[in-house]
C-alpha positions as CSV (number, residue, x, y, z in Angstrom):
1,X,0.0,0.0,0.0
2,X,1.1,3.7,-0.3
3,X,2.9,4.7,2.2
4,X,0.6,8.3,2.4
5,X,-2.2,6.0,2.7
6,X,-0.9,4.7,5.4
7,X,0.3,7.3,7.2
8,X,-3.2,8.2,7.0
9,X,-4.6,5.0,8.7
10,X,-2.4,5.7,10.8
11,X,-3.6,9.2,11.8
12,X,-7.6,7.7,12.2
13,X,-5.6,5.1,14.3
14,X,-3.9,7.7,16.9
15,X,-7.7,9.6,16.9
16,X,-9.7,6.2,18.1
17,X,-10.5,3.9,15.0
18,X,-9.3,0.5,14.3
19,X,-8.9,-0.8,11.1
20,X,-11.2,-4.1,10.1
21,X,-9.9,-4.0,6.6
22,X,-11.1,-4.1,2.8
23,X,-14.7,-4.0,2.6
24,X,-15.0,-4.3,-1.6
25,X,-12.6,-5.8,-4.1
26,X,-14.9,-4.7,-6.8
27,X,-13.6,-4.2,-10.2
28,X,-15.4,-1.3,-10.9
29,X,-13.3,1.7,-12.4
30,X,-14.0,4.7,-10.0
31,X,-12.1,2.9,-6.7
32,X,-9.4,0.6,-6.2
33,X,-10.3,0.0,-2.7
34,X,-12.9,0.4,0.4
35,X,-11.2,0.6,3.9
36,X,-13.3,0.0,7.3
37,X,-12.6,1.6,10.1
38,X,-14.7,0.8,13.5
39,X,-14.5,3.5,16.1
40,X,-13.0,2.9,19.5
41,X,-14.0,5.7,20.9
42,X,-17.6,6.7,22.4
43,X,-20.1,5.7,20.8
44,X,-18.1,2.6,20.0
45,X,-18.6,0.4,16.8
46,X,-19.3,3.7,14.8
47,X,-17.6,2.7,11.5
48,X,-16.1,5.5,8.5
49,X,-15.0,3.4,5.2
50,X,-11.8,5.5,3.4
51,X,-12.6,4.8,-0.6
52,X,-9.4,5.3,-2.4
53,X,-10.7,7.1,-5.6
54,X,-8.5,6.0,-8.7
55,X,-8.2,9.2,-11.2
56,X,-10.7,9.1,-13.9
57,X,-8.0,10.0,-17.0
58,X,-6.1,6.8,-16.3
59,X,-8.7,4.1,-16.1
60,X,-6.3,1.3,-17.0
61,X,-4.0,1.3,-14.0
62,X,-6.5,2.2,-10.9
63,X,-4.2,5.1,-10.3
64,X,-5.2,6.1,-6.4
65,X,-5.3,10.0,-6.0
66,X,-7.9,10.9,-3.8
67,X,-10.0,9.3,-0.7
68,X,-13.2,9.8,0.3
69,X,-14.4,9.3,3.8
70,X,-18.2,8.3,4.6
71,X,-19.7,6.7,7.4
72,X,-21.1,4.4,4.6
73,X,-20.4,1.9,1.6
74,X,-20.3,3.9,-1.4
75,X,-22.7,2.4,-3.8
76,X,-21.6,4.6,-6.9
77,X,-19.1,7.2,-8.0
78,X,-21.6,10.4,-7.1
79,X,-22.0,8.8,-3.7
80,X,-21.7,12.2,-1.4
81,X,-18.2,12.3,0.7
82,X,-18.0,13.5,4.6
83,X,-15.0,15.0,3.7
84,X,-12.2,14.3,1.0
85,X,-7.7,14.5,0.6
86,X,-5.7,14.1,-2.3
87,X,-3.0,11.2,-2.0
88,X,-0.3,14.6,-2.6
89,X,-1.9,16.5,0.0
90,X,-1.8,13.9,3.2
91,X,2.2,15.4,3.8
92,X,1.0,18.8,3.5
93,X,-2.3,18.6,5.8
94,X,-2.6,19.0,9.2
95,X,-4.4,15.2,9.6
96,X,-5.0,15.6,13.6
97,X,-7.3,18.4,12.7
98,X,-8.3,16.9,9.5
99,X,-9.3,14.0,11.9
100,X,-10.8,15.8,14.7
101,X,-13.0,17.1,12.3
102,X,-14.6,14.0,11.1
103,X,-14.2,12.9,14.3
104,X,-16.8,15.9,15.1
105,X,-19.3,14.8,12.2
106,X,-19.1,11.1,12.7
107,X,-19.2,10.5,16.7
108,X,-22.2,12.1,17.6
């Protein structure tokens, strides 16, 4: 895996989620992955799925570069994002905040 995404996991990790894992395989074009992540925190078994969007001008390769967070499976590719960060912009963001903000939309 990317290393950004994982710095990433690791971010929701240090702010009270756990990761379960892939959700969908699917070959559809529009993702290459869906990542579950079950809260730890109150309320507990909340869960926020990271879809790693693949970039639409390179269908062939799955080409990861951005990922949306919902607090549920993405059914298609207008599904509605809590929030969204580009693959380049993880090093550049502030993800404590970043994830204190979901944090703020999702464990209510």
């Amino acid at each position: 895996m990317d290393p950004r995404i994982d710095k990433l996991i690791n971010a929701f990790q240090q702010k009270g989620w756990v990761l379960k894992g892939s959700v969908d395989t699917s070959s559809d074009w529009w993702f290459s992955d869906i990542i579950q992540l079950r809260s730890t925190w109150r309320p507990v078994g909340k869960e926020i799925y990271l879809t790693l969007l693949t970039d639409p001008m390179i269908r062939d390769k799955k080409t990861v570069w951005s990922i949306g967070i919902s607090s549920n499976t993405p059914q298609n590719r207008q599904h509605q994002f809590i929030d969204q960060i580009a693959l380049n912009d993880i090093h550049h963001t502030d993800l404590v905040s970043f994830i204190e903000n979901i944090n703020k939309i999702v464990l209510v």
